[in-house]
N, C-alpha and C positions, 0 to 999 in steps of 0.2 A: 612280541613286546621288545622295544629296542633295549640293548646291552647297558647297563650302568656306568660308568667308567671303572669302576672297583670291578664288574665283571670283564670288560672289555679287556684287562690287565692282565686276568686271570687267564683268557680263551688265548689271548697272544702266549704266554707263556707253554701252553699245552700243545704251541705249535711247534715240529722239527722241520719245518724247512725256512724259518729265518734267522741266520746267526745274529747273534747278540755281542755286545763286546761284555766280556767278564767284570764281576766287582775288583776294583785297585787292589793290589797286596798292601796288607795291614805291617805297617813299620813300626816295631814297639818304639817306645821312647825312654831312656834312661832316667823313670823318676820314680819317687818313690811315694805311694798314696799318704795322704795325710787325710786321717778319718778322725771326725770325735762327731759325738750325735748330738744335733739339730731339733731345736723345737716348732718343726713346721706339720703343716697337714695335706701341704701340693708340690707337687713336684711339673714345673713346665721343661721340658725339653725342647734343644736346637734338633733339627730332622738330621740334617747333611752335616757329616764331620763328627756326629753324636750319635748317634743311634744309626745312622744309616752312611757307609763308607761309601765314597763319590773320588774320582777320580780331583786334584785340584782343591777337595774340602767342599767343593760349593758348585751349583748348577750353572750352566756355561749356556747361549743362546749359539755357540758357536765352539767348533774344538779346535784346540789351536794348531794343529795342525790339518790344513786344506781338504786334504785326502779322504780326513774322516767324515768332515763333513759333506764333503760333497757325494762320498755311498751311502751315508744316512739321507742326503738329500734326493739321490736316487729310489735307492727304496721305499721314500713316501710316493715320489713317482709312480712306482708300479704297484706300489701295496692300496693306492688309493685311485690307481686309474685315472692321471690327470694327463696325462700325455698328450692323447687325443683333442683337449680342451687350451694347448697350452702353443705358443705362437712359433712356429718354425722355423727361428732363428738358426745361424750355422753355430756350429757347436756341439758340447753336449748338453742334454736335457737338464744336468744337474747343474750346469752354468747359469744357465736361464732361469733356472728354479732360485738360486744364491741370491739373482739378482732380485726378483722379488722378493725374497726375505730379506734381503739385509734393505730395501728400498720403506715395506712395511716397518722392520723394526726402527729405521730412523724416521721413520715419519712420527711413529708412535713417540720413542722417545722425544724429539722434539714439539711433542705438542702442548708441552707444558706442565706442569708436576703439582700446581694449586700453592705453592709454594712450598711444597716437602723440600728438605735437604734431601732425601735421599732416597728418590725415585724408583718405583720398581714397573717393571713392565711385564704385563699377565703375558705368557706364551701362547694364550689361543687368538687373544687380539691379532698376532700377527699371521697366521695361518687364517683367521676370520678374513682377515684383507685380500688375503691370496683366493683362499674358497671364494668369495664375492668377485675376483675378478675372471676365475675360471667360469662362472655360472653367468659371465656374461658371454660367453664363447658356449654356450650349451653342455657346460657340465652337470652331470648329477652324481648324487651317490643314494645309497640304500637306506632311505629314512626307515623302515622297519626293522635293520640292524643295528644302524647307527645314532638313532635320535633326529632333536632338533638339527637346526647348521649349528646351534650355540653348542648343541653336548658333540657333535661331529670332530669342530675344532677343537674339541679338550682332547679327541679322539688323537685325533695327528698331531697334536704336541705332546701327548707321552710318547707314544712310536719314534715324533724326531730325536727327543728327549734322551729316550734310551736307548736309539743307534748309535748319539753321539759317547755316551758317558756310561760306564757299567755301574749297576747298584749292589749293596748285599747288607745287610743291617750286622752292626758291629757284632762279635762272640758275647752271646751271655743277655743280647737285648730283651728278647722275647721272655724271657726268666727276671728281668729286673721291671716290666712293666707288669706281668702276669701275679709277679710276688708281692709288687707293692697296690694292684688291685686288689689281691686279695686281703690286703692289710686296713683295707679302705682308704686308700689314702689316696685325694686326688690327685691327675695327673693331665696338662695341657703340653701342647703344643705352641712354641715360643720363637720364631726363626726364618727366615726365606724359605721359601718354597712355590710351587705352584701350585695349579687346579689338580693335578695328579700326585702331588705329595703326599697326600696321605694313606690313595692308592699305591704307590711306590714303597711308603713306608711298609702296608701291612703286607702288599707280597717279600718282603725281604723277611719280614717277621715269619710269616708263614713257611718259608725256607727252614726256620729253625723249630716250630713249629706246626705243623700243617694245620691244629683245629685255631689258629689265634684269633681272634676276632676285633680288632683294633676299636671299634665301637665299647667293646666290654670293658674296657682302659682308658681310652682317651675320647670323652664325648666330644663331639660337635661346637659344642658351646665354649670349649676348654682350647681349642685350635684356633692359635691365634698364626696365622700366616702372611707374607710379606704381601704375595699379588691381592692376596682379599683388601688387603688395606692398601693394596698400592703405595707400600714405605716399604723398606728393607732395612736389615739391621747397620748401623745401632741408632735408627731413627727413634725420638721419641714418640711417635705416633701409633707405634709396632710395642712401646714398651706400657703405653698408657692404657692402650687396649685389651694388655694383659691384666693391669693394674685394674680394670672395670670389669672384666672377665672373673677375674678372681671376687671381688666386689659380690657380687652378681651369686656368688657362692657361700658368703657370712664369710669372707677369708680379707683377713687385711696384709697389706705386702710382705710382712713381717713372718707371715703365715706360710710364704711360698720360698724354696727352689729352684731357684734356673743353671741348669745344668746347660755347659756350651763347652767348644774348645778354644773360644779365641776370646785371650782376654780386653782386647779390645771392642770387638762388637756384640759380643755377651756378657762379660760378666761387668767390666765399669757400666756401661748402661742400664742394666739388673739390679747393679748396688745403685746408682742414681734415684732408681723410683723407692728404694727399700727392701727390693727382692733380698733373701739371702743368697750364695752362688758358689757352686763347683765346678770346679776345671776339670773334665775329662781330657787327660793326657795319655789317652789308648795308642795315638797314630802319629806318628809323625809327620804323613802326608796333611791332616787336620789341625796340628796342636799349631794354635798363634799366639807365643809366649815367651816375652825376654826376661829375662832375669832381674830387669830393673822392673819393669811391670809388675813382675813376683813380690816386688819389695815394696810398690806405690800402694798406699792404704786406696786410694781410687780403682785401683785395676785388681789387689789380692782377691784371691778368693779365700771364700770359707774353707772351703776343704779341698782335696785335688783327689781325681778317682784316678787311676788306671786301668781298671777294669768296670765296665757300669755295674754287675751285681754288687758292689762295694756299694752303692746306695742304699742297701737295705742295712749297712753296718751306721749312716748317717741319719736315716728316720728312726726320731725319738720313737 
């Protein structure tokens, strides 16, 4: 039976012969939490910059510097056997490889957005382009390991995903989602991500953790993510979805938490729909917040954490 993608996450990691680049070092920030308790019953979470440290705060289709990219671009090369399938150009392999991804992803992005302000583009769409144009050249890969070509490509965009960018879920995560499961209090997912965030998320949990089971905390129904809805934050499309999400649960806006770092694309958009909202100010490579922001009744938050188990000191 082919691999899951939450499995396929899991088998790469139990591998020692492919280096990984490390999760960012966590940069405290000099603030001081402001707690009082909240009358809600959900708690949505931002993935990247909140629960899960990301090099930059947020997922990158590309690292800015060349180098990295182009050995993660390498490494899908041999990790996936495309070489063989792939046109002879002078060069190296991972040039040629750049050139169809960056040819795919603007294809994609300009194909039009339905009118979103604020477009998001699925990561496997664009390795789907590439896979399709290898398999005109006589490429295969192992559908008994790997699934469809639809779960294949989710396949090769975690791998490119996290050669370019190292993960590791903030100190104290796995303790702030497991305590406030156990409190009954729900909890979603509210933020960018892709087809593998959530896989991402729970192996970083597991890190802290080994038995976590992300399913047991954050349903399915409760994940509201940027590529599913193809909007990214602070689209209202990404915020309304949460707002019928919760709906959908007897929870009206008032009812919910959106916890983020940036108060621009988390928390003004959160207070917009009527979310209530806290500022995670763990990182300074994450935290996006001026001081005038701090002070606009539009962008304040409710409360500000420094550390995420500080949430259990904000649910009433």
């Amino acid at each position: 039976m082919a691999l899951t993608l939450e499995q396929y996450i899991e088998r790469l990691d139990a591998r020692a012969d492919l280096p990984w680049p490390v999760a960012p070092k966590i940069e405290p920030v000099k603030a001081k939490p402001s707690l009082h308790s909240l009358p809600v019953k959900a708690v949505f979470w931002t993935v990247y910059g909140t629960l899960v440290a990301i090099p930059g705060g947020e997922l990158q289709f590309e690292h800015p510097q060349d180098f990295v990219t182009d050995a993660a671009l390498d490494k899908v090369i041999k990790e996936f056997k495309m070489w063989n399938s792939m046109s002879r150009k002078p060069g190296a392999p991972a040039a040629y490889m750049k050139e169809l991804f960056r040819k795919a992803l603007t294809t994609i992005q300009l194909a039009g957005s339905g009118g979103e302000k604020f477009p998001e583009v699925q990561a496997e769409r664009v390795w789907d382009d590439i896979v399709k144009k290898l398999q005109m050249k006589d490429y295969t890969f192992d559908a008994g390991t790997y699934g469809s070509v639809g779960d294949y490509v989710k396949k090769i965009a975690y791998f490119y995903h996290a050669s370019i960018q190292g993960t590791g879920a903030y100190p104290g995560a796995a303790d702030a989602l497991k305590l406030l499961a156990d409190r009954g209090t729900a909890q979603g997912l509210l933020g960018d991500g892709q087809c593998f965030t959530a896989g991402q998320l729970q192996r970083g949990l597991r890190q802290q953790d080994p038995g976590f089971e992300l399913g047991a905390a954050v349903p399915e129904a409760l994940r509201i993510v940027s590529a599913e809805k193809k909007a990214k934050k602070p689209s209202d499309t990404l915020f309304r979805a949460a707002v019928q999400a919760a709906a959908a649960r007897g929870l009206s806006p008032g009812d919910v938490l959106h916890v983020g770092s940036s108060l621009a694309r988390d928390i003004a958009p959160a207070k917009k729909v009527g979310f209530r909202t806290a500022l995670f100010a763990g990182d300074r490579n994450s935290l996006a917040a001026t001081p005038e922001q701090l002070k606009d009744p539009a962008t304040r938050p409710d409360v500000l954490l420094t550390e995420l188990p500080q949430i259990l000191d904000v649910i009433s």
